[in-house]
N, C-alpha and C positions, 0 to 999 in steps of 0.2 A: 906839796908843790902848790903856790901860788895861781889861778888864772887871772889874765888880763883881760882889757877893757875886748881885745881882738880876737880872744880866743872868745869870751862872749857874744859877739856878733856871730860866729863863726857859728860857733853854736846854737844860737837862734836860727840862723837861716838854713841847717840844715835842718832843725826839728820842722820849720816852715815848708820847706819842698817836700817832707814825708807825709805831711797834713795834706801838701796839691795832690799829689800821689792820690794819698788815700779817697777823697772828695774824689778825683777823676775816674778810681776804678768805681764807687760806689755809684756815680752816673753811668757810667757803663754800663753798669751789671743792672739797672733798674731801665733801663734802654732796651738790652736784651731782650730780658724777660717781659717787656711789653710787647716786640716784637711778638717774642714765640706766643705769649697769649691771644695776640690779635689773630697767629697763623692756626692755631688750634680752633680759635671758633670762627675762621674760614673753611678750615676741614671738617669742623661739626655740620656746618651749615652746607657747606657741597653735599657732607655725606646723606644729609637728611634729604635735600633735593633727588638725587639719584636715588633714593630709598622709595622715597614717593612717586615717582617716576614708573619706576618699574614696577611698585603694586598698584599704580595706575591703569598699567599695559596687564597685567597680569587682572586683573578683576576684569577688564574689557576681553582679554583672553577668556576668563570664566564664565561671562556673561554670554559670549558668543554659543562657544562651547553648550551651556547649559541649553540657549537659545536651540542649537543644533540636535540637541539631545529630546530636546521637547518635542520637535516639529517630526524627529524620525520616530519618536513615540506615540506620537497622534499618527502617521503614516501607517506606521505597523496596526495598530488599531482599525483604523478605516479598511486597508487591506483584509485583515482579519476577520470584520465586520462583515467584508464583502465575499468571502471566501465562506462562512458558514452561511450567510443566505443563500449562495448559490450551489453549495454543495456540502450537505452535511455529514456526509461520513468520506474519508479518504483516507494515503498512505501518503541491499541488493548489492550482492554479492557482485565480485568483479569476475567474471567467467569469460571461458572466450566465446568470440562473435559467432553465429551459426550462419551456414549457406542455407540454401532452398534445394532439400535435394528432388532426384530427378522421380523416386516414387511419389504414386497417386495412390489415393485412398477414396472411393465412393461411397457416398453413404444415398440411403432410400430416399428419394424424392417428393416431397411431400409440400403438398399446395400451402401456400402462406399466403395470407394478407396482412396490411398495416395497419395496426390499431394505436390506441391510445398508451401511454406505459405504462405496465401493468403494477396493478398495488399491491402491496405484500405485507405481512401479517406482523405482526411484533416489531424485530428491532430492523428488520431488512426494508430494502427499497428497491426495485425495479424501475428505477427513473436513472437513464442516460446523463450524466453529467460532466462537465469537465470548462476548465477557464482559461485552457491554455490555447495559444494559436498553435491552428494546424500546421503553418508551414517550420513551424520549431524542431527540434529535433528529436522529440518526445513524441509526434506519431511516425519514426522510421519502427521497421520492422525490429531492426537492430537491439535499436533500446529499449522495445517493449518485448522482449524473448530476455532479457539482460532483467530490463524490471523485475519478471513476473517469475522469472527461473526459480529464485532460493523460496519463494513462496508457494510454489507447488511440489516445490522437493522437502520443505517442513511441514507438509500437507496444511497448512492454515488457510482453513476454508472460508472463514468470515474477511480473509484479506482476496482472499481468490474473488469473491462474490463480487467485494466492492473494485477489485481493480476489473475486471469481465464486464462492468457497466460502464466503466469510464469508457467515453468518445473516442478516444483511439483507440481501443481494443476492438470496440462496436465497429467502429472504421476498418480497419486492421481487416477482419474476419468477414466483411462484408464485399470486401475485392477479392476474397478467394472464390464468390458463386459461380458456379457453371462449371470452374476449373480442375474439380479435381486434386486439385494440388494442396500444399499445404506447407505451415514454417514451420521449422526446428530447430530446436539448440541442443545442443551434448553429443554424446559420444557416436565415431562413425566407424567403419568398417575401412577398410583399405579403398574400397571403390568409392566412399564418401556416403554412403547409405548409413540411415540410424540405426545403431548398434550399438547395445548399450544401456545407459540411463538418460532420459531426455526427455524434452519437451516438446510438442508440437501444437499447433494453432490452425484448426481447421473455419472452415465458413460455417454458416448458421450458427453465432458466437458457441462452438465447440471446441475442446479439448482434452490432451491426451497426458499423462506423466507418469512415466514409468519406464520397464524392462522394453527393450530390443531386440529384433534378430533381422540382421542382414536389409532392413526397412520396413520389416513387417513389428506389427507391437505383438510382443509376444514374453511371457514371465508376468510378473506383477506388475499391475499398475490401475490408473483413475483414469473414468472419461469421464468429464462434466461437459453438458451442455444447457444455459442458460436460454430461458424465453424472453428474449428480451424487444418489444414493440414488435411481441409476433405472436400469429394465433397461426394454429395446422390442426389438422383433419381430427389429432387427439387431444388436441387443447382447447377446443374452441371458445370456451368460455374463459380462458385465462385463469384455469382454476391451477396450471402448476406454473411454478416459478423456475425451474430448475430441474436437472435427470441426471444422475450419475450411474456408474457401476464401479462398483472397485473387487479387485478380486484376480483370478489367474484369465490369462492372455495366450492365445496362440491362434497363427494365421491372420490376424488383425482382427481378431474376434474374439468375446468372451470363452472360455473352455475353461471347464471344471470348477473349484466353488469360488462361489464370488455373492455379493450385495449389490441388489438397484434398489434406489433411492429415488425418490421422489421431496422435493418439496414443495406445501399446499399452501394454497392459502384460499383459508378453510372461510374467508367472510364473500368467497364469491359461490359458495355450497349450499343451493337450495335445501330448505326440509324436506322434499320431496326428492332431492336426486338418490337420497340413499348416503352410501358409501363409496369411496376411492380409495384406490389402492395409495399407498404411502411407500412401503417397504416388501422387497421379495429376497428373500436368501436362500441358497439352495446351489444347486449343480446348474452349468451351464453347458451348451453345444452348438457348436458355430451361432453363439448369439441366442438359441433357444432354451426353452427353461426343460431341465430332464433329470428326471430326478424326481426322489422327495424336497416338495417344495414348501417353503414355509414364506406367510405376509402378514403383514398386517394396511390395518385400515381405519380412515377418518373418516368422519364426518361432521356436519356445519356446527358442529357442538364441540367438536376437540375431542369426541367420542374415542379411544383406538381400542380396535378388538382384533384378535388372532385368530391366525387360519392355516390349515394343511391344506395341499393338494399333491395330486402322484403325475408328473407328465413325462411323455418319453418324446424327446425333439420337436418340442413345442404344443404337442398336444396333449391334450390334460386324460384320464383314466375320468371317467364321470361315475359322480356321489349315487342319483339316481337318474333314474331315465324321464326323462324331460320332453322326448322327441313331439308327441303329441302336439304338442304348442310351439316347438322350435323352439326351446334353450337345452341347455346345458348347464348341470350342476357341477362346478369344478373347486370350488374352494369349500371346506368344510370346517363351520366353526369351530374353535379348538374345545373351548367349553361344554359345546352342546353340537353335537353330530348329526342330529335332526336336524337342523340352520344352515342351508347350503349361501355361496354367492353364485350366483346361474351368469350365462352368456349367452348371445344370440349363438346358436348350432352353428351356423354359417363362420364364428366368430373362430371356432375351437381348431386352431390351427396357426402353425409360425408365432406360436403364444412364445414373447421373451422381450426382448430389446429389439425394438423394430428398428428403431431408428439407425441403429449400427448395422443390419441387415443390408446386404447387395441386390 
């Protein structure tokens, strides 16, 4: 089959329109993709702004922060600083709250005056301290029977020591004088009398932890009483720091065996005073020593040496007879039997824990 001159044109101009065709998508498409490119490094460039932004904000967060951190670091320091200058040794169980019950307890009356705080030997201190304000809630009676309970009930004496010099304790125990009266926490009796295991807080920074009966201390238990900015008629020299007994209880008095304690502090002990008693263990009777009794004894050198004596309700069986001169040999060294400890005669009598005495 022949083509003419028209089928030629014809032919031409459609291969023509397929070439516009073709040229118009290929602008198209290179249009596009400039777009999308332009929009991509729109979106890089937002995204980098907003990246920057916020680890802008977030280093100024850190900086702050770290700033906060330093300042309550230096805080705690200064605090800290200022808590061991003023107070170099310090410190509770959740129990319930104690009333004030309605028994009285007397103890022997013994002249006091105010001294200096007294200094003590090794790692202890007889100096009153405390940094807190009084009107806080930490001098009510409440929270210092709550403080001090799980610690006299684990018997942890060097925690006893240091909370009995703190200012609210001293405080505490200094508004019970004249009264008679005394705090307690733990267990009561139907009428609300202590009964039981418990704690009380008497005046002349004294007290008590142990067995109960109907308000009277009676069973096992400790009475410590600390010297603290006091001297009395057997202290006078601030030679002891401290008095306890521990041991059996009935009637509110020592009864049957038990240990008194003394501690000295042996750098206020002339070379001339001799010896002091430290330690007495033996049988006790309403408060006096009865019994075979055994002590021991310091002196200004850390000396300690052992002694027997025999007393029946405070008065001692004497070693040898002394009368001539007015003493009384009643301690007998353990070592050597010939070595008595003498007393004024006038003295040999209500020999035991005076202090607890009526």
């Amino acid at each position: 089959m022949k083509l003419t001159d028209s089928d030629n044109d014809k032919k031409w101009e459609e291969q023509g329109e397929e070439e516009d065709n073709i040229l118009q998508k290929t602008v198209t498409t290179k249009i596009l993709l400039a777009v999308i490119a332009v929009l991509l490094i729109l979106i890089l460039v937002l995204l980098t702004v907003v990246v920057s932004s916020r680890q802008n904000r977030q280093d100024g967060k850190d900086s702050d922060l770290q700033q906060t951190i330093t300042d309550y670091a230096k805080q705690q320091q200064e605090m800290e600083e200022q808590v061991i200058s003023e107070e170099e040794k310090k410190p509770a169980a959740d129990l319930p709250a104690s009333e004030e019950p309605e028994e009285k307890v007397e103890e022997e009356e013994e002249p006091e005056e105010e001294e200096e705080a007294v200094s003590a030997d090794n790692e202890k201190t007889a100096i009153v301290v405390d940094i807190e304000d009084e009107n806080d809630e930490a001098y009510t009676k409440e929270f210092i029977l709550k403080e001090a309970y799980p610690y006299f009930a684990e018997n942890k004496q060097d925690a006893i020591w240091d909370l009995a010099h703190l200012k609210r304790y001293v405080k505490l125990s200094k508004g019970l004088e004249g009264t008679g009266d005394y705090y307690y926490k733990g267990d009561v009796d139907s009428d609300g009398k202590p009964h039981g295991t418990g704690l009380a807080i008497y005046e002349k920074n004294s007290y008590y932890f142990g067995e109960w009966s109907h308000g009277a201390r009676d069973g096992k238990g400790t009475w410590f009483r600390f010297y603290i900015n006091q001297k009395n008629k057997n202290n006078a020299m601030g030679i002891y720091m401290s008095h306890l007994y521990s041991g059996e209880w009935a009637g509110n008095l020592p009864n049957g065996e038990g240990a008194e304690h003394y501690d000295v502090d042996i750098s206020k002990l002339a070379p001339t005073q001799g010896r002091v008693l430290q330690n007495v263990v033996g049988s006790f009777k309403n408060g006096l020593y009865d019994g075979d009794m055994y002590a021991d004894t310091v002196d200004y050198t850390g000396n300690i040496q052992e002694w027997d004596g025999v007393a029946k309700e405070g008065v001692f069986t004497l070693w040898r007879d002394m009368s001539a001169i007015g003493e009384c040999a009643v301690w007998r060294y353990v070592d050597d039997h010939s070595v008595c400890l003498d007393i004024d005669k006038s003295e040999n009598k209500n020999q035991g824990i005076r202090e607890l005495l009526k």
